[in-house]
Backbone as a printed PyTorch tensor [residue, N CA C, xyz], in Angstrom:
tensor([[[ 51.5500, 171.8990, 104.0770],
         [ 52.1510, 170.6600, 103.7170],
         [ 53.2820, 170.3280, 104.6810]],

        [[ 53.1240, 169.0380, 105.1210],
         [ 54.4570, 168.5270, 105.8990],
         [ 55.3540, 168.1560, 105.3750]],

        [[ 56.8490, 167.9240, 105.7750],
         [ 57.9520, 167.6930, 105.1430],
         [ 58.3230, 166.1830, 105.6630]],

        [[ 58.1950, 165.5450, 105.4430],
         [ 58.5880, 164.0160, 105.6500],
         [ 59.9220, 163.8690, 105.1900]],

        [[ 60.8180, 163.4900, 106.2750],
         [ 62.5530, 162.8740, 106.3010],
         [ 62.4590, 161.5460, 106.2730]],

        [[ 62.2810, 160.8160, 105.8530],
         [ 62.6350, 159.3220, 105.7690],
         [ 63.8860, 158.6670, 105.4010]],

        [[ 64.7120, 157.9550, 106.3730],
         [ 65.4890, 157.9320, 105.6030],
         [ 65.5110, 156.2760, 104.6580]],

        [[ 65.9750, 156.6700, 103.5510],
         [ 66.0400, 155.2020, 102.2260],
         [ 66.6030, 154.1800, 102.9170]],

        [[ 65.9400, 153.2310, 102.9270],
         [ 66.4080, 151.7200, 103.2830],
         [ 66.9890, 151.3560, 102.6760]],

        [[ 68.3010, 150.0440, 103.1560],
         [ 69.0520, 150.2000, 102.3240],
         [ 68.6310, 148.3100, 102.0960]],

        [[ 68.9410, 147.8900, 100.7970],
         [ 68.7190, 147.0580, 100.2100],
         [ 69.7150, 146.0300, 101.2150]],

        [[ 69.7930, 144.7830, 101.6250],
         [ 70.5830, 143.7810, 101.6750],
         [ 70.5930, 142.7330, 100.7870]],

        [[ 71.9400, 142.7110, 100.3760],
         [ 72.5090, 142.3890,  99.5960],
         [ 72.7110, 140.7930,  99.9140]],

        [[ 71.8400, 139.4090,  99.5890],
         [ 71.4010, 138.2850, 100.1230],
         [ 72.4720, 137.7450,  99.6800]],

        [[ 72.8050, 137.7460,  98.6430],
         [ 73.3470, 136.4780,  97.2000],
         [ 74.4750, 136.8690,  98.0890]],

        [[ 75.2160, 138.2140,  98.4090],
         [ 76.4270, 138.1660,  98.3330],
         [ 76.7720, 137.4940,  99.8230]],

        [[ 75.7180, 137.5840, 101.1630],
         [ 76.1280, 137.0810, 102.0700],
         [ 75.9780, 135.6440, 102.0300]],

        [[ 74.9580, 134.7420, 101.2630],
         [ 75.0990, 133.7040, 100.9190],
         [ 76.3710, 133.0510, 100.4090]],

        [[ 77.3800, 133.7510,  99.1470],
         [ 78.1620, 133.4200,  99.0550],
         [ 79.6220, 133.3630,  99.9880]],

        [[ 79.7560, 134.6890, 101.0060],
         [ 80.4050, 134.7240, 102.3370],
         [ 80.2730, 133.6500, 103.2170]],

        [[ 78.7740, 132.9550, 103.5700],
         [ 78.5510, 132.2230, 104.5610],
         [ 79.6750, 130.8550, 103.7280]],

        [[ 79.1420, 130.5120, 102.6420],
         [ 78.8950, 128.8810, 102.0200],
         [ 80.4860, 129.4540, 101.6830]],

        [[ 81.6670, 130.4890, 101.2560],
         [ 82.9230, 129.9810, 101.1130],
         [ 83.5470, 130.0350, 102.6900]],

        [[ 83.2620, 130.6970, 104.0650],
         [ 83.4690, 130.7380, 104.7390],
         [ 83.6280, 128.9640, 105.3740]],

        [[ 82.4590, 128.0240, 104.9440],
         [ 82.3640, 127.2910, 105.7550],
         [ 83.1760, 125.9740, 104.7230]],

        [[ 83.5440, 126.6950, 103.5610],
         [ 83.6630, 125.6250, 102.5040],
         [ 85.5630, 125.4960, 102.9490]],

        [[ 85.9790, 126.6360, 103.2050],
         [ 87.3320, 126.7870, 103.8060],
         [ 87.7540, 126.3670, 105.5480]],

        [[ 86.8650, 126.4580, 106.0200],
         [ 86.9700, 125.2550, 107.3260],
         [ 86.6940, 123.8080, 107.2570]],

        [[ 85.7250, 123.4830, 106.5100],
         [ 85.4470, 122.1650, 105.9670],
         [ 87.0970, 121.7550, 105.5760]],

        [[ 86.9530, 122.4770, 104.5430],
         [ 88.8370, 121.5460, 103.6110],
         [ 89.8100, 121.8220, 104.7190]],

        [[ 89.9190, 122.5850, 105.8020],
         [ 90.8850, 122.4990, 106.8580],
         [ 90.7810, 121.5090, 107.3880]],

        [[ 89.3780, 121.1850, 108.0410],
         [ 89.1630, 119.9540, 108.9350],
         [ 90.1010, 119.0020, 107.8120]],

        [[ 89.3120, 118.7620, 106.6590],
         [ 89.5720, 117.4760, 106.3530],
         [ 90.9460, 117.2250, 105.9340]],

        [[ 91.6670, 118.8540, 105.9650],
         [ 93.4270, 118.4620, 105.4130],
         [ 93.8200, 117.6530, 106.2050]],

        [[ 94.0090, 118.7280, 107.8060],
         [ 94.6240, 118.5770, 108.8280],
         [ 94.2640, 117.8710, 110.1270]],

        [[ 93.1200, 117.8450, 110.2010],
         [ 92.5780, 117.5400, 111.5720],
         [ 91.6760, 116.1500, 111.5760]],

        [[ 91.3310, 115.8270, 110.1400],
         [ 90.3430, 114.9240, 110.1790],
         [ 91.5070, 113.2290, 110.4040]],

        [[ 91.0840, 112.1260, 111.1560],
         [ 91.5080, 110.9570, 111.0990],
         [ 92.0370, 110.4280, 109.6000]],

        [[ 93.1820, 109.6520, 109.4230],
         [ 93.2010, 109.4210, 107.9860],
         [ 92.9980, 107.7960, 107.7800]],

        [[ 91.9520, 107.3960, 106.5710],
         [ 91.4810, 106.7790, 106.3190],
         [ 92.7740, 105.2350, 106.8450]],

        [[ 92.2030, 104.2170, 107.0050],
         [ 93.2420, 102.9540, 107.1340],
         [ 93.1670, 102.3040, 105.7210]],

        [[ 94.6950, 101.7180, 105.5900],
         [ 94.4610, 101.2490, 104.5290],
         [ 93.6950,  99.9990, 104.2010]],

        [[ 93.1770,  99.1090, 105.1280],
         [ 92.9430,  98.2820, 105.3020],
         [ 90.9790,  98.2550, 104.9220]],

        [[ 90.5620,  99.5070, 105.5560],
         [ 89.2170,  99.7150, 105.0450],
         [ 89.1490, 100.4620, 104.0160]],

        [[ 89.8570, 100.6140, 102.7960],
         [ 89.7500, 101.1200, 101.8190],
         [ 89.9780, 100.3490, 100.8540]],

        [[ 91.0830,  99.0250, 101.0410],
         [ 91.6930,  98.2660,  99.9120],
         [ 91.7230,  96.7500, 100.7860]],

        [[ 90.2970,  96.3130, 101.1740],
         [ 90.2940,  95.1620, 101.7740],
         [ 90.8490,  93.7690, 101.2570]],

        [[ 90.4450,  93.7870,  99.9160],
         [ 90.3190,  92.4820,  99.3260],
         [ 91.8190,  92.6410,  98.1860]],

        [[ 92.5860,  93.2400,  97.8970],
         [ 93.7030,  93.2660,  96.9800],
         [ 94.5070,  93.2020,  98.6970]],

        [[ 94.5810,  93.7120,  99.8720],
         [ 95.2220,  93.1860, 100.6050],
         [ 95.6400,  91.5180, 100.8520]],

        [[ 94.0620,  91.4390, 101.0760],
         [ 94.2260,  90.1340, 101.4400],
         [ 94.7470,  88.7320, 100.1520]],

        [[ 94.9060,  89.4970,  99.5030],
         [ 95.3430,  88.7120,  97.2620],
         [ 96.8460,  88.7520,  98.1220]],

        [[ 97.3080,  90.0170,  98.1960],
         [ 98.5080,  90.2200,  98.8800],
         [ 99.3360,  89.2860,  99.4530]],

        [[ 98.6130,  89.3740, 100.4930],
         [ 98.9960,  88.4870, 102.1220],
         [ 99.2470,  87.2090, 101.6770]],

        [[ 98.2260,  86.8350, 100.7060],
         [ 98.1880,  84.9210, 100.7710],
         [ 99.5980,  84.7260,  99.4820]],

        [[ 99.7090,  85.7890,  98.4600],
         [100.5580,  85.4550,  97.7450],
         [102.3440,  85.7950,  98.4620]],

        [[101.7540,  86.8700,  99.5620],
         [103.2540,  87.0800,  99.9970],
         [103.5630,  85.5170, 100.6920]],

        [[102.6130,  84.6060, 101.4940],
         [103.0870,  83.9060, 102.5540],
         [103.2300,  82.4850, 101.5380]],

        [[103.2030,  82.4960, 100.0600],
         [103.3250,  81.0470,  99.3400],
         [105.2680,  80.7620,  99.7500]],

        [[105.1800,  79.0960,  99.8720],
         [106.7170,  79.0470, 100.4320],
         [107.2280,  78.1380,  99.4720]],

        [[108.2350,  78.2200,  99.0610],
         [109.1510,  77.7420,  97.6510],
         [109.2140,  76.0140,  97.9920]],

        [[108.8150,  75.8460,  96.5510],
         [108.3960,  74.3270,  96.5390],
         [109.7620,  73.6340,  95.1870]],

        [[110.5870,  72.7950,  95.5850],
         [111.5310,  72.1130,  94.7930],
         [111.0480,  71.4340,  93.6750]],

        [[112.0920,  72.5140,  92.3610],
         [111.3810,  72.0890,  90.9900],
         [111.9810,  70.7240,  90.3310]],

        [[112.5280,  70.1270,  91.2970],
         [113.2080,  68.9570,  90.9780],
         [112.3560,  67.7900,  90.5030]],

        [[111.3660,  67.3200,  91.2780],
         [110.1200,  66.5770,  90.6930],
         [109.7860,  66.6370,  89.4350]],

        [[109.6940,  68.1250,  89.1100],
         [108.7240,  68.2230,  87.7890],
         [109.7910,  68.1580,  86.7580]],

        [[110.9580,  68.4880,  86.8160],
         [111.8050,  68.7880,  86.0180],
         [112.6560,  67.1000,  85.8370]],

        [[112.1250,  66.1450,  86.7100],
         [112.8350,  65.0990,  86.8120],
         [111.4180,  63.7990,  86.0860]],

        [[110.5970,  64.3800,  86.0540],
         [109.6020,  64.0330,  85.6270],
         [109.2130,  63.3130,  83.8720]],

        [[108.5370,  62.3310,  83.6720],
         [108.7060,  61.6150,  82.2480],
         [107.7590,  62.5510,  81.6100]],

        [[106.5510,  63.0380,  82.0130],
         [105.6180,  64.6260,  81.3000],
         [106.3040,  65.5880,  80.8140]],

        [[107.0330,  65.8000,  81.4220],
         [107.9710,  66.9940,  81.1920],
         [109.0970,  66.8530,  80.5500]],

        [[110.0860,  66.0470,  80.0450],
         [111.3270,  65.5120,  79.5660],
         [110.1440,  65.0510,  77.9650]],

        [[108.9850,  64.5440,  77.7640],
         [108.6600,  64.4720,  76.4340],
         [107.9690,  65.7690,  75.8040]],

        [[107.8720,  66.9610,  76.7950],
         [107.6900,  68.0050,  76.0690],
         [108.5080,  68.3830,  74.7420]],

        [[107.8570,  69.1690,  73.5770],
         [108.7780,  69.5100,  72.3450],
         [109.6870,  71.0420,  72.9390]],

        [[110.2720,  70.9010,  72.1450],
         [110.9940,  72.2680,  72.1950],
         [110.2920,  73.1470,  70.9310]],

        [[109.7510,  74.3510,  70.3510],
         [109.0050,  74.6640,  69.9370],
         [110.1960,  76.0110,  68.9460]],

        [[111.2560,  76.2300,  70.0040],
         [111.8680,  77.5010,  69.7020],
         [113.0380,  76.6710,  69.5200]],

        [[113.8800,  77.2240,  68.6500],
         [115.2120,  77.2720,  69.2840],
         [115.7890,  77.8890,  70.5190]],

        [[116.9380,  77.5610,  70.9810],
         [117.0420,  78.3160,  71.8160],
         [118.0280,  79.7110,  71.2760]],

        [[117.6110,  81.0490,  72.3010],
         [117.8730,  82.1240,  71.9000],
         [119.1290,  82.7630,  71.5030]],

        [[119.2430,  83.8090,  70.2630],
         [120.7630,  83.2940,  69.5770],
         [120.9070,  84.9050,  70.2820]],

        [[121.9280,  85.2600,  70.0010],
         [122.8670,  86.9060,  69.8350],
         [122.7870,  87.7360,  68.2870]],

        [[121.8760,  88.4100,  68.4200],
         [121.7380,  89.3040,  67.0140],
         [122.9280,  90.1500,  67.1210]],

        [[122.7220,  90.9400,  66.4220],
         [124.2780,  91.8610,  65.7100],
         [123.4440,  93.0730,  66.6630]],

        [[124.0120,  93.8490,  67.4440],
         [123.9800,  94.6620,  68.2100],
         [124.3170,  96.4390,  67.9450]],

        [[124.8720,  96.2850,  66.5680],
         [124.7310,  97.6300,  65.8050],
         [126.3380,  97.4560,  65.3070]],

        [[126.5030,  99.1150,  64.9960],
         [127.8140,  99.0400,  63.9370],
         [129.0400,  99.1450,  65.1710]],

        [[130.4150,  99.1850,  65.3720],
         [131.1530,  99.6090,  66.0690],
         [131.3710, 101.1320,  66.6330]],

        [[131.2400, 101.7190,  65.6860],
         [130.8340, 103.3130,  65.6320],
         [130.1270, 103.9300,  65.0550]],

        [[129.1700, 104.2500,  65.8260],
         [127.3800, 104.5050,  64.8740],
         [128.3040, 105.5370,  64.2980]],

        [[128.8730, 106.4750,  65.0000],
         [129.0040, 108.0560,  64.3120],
         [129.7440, 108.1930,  62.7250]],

        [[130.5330, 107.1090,  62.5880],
         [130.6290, 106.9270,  61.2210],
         [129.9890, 107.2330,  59.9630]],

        [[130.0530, 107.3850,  58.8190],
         [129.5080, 107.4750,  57.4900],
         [129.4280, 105.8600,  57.0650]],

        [[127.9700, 105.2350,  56.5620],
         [128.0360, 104.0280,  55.6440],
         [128.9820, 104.3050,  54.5640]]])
């Protein structure tokens, strides 16, 4: 009888280099994109509330004298009184009633 030495193969271990490769590349990825990647403009991200922006920043003050001098406006009702001064609390809360 012969004596056969073989030696045992050793299993590789897939899952675990799979998970090495995919966090290896998952931690250069989020570097690129901290540090190195271009940062977005604001302009191609928030096109249209810019431009709401722009047109309301550039409105230019118009004299309310017209309207306020106006016969539409002088027969408006008054609906409220106008606003009184309520009582604003005691002189010294810390007191006893």
């Amino acid at each position: 009888m012969a004596i056969v030495f073989e030696q045992p193969k050793k299993k590789i271990n897939w899952f675990g280099i799979c998970i090495s490769i995919f966090s290896v590349a998952f931690i250069l990825m989020l570097a690129y994109y901290l540090f190195f990647a271009p940062a977005p403009k604001i302009e191609t991200v928030l096109p249209d509330p810019l431009k709401k922006a722009n047109q309301i920043s550039n409105l230019e003050f118009t004299d309310p004298a017209p309207v306020l001098s106006s016969e539409k406006y002088k027969k408006l009702h008054s609906y409220a009184g106008a606003p009184l001064v309520g009582a604003l609390g005691r002189p010294n809360p810390f007191l006893p009633l």
